[in-house]
KEKE-3310 file (N, C-alpha, C; in steps of 0.2 Angstrom, whole numbers, plus 5000, padded with zeros to 4 digits):
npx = (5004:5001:5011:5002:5007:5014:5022:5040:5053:5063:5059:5049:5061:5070:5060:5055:5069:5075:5085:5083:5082:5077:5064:5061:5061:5049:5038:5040:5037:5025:5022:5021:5010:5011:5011:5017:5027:5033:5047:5049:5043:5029:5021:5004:4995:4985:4992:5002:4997:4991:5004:5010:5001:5004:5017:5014:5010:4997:4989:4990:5002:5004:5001:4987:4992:4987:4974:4973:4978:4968:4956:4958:4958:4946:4942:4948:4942:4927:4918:4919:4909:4899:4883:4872)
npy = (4994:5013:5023:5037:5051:5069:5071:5079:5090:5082:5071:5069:5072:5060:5050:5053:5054:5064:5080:5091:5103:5104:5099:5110:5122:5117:5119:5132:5138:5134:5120:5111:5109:5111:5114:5128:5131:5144:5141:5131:5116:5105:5094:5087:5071:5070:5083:5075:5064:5069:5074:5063:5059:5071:5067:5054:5059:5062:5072:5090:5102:5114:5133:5138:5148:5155:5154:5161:5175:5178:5178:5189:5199:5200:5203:5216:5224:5226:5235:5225:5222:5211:5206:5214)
npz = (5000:4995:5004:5011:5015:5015:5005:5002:4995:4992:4993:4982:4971:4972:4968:4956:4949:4949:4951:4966:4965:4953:4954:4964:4954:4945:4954:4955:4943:4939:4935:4942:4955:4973:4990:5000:5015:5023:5016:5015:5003:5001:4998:4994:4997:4986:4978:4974:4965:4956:4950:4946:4935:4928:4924:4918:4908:4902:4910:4907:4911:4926:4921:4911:4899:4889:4890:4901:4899:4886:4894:4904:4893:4890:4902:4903:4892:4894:4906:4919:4925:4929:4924:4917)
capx = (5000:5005:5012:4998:5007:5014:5031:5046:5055:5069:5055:5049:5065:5071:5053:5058:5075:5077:5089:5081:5083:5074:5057:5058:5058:5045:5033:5041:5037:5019:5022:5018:5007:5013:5011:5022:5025:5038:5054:5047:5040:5026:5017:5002:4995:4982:4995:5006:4994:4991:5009:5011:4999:5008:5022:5015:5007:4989:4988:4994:5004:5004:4994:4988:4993:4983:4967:4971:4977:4961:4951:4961:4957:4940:4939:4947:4937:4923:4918:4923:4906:4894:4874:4870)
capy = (5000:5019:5029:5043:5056:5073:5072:5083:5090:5080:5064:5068:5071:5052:5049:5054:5050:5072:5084:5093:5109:5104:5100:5116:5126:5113:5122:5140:5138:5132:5117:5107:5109:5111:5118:5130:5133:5146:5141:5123:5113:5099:5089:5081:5063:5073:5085:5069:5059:5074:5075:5058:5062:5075:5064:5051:5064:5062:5079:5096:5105:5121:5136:5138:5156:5157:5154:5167:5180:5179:5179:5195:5203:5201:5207:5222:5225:5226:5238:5221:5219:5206:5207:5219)
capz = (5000:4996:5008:5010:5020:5012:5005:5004:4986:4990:4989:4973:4969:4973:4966:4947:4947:4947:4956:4973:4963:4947:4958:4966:4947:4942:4957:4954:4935:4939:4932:4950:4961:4979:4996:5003:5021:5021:5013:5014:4999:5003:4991:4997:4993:4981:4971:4970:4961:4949:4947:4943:4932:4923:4922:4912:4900:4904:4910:4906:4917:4925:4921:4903:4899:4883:4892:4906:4895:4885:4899:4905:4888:4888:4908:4903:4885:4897:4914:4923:4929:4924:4928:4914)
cpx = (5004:5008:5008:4999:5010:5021:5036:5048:5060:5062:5052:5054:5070:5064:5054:5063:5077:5080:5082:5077:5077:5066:5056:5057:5052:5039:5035:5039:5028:5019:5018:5016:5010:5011:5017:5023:5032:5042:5051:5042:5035:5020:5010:4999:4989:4987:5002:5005:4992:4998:5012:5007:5002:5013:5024:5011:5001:4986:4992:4996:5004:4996:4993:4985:4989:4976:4968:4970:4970:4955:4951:4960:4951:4936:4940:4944:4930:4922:4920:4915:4900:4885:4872:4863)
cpy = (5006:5020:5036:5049:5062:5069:5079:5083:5085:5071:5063:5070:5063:5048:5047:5053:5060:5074:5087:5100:5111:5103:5106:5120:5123:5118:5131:5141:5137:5127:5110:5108:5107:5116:5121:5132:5135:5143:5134:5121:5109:5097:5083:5074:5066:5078:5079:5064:5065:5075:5070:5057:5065:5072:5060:5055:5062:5069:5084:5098:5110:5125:5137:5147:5158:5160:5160:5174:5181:5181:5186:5201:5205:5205:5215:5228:5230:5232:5233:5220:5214:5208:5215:5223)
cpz = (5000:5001:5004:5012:5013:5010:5003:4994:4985:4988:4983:4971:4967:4969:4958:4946:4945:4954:4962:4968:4956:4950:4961:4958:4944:4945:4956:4949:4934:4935:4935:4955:4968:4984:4999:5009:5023:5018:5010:5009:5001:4999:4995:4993:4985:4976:4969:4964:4956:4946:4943:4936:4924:4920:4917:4907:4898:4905:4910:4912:4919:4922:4911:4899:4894:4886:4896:4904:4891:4887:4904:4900:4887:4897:4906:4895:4890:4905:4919:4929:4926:4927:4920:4915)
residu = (UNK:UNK:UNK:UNK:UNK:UNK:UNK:UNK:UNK:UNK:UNK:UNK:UNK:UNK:UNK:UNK:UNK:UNK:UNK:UNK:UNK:UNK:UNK:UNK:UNK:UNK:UNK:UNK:UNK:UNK:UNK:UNK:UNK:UNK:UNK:UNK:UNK:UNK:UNK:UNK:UNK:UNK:UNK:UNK:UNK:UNK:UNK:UNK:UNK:UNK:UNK:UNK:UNK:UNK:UNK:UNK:UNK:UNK:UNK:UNK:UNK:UNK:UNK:UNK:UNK:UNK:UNK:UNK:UNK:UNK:UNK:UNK:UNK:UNK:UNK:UNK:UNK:UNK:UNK:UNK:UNK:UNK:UNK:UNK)
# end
């Protein structure tokens, strides 16, 4: 059976066979979901099974700047209020 607890960058690190260093750019980048609790990275058993995820290429990663920008075009198009 899993382990369900949270983990640490260095465990997804040992997890993917990746540096400490490359997991933290992954969550700076938005590329991985995580929790930070100052300086500390922690991954819990739900953004790990997304990250897993991402990893076998089932899902996108990260934020999908197309969609925001667009959505940021049409807030400011607009008075930014909705209810006409």
């Amino acid at each position: 059976m899993q382990d369900r607890s949270y983990a640490t960058a260095q465990d997804m690190a040992s997890k993917y066979r990746i540096g400490a260093d490359t997991v933290r750019r992954k969550v700076q980048d938005g590329s991985w979901p995580c929790d930070r609790i100052g300086r500390l990275y922690r991954f819990s058993p739900d953004q790990q099974d997304e990250i897993a995820q991402i990893v076998a290429g089932h899902q996108h990663s990260g934020y999908d700047k197309d969609r925001i920008a667009a959505a940021l075009r049409k807030l400011s198009e607009g008075d930014g209020r909705s209810g006409e």
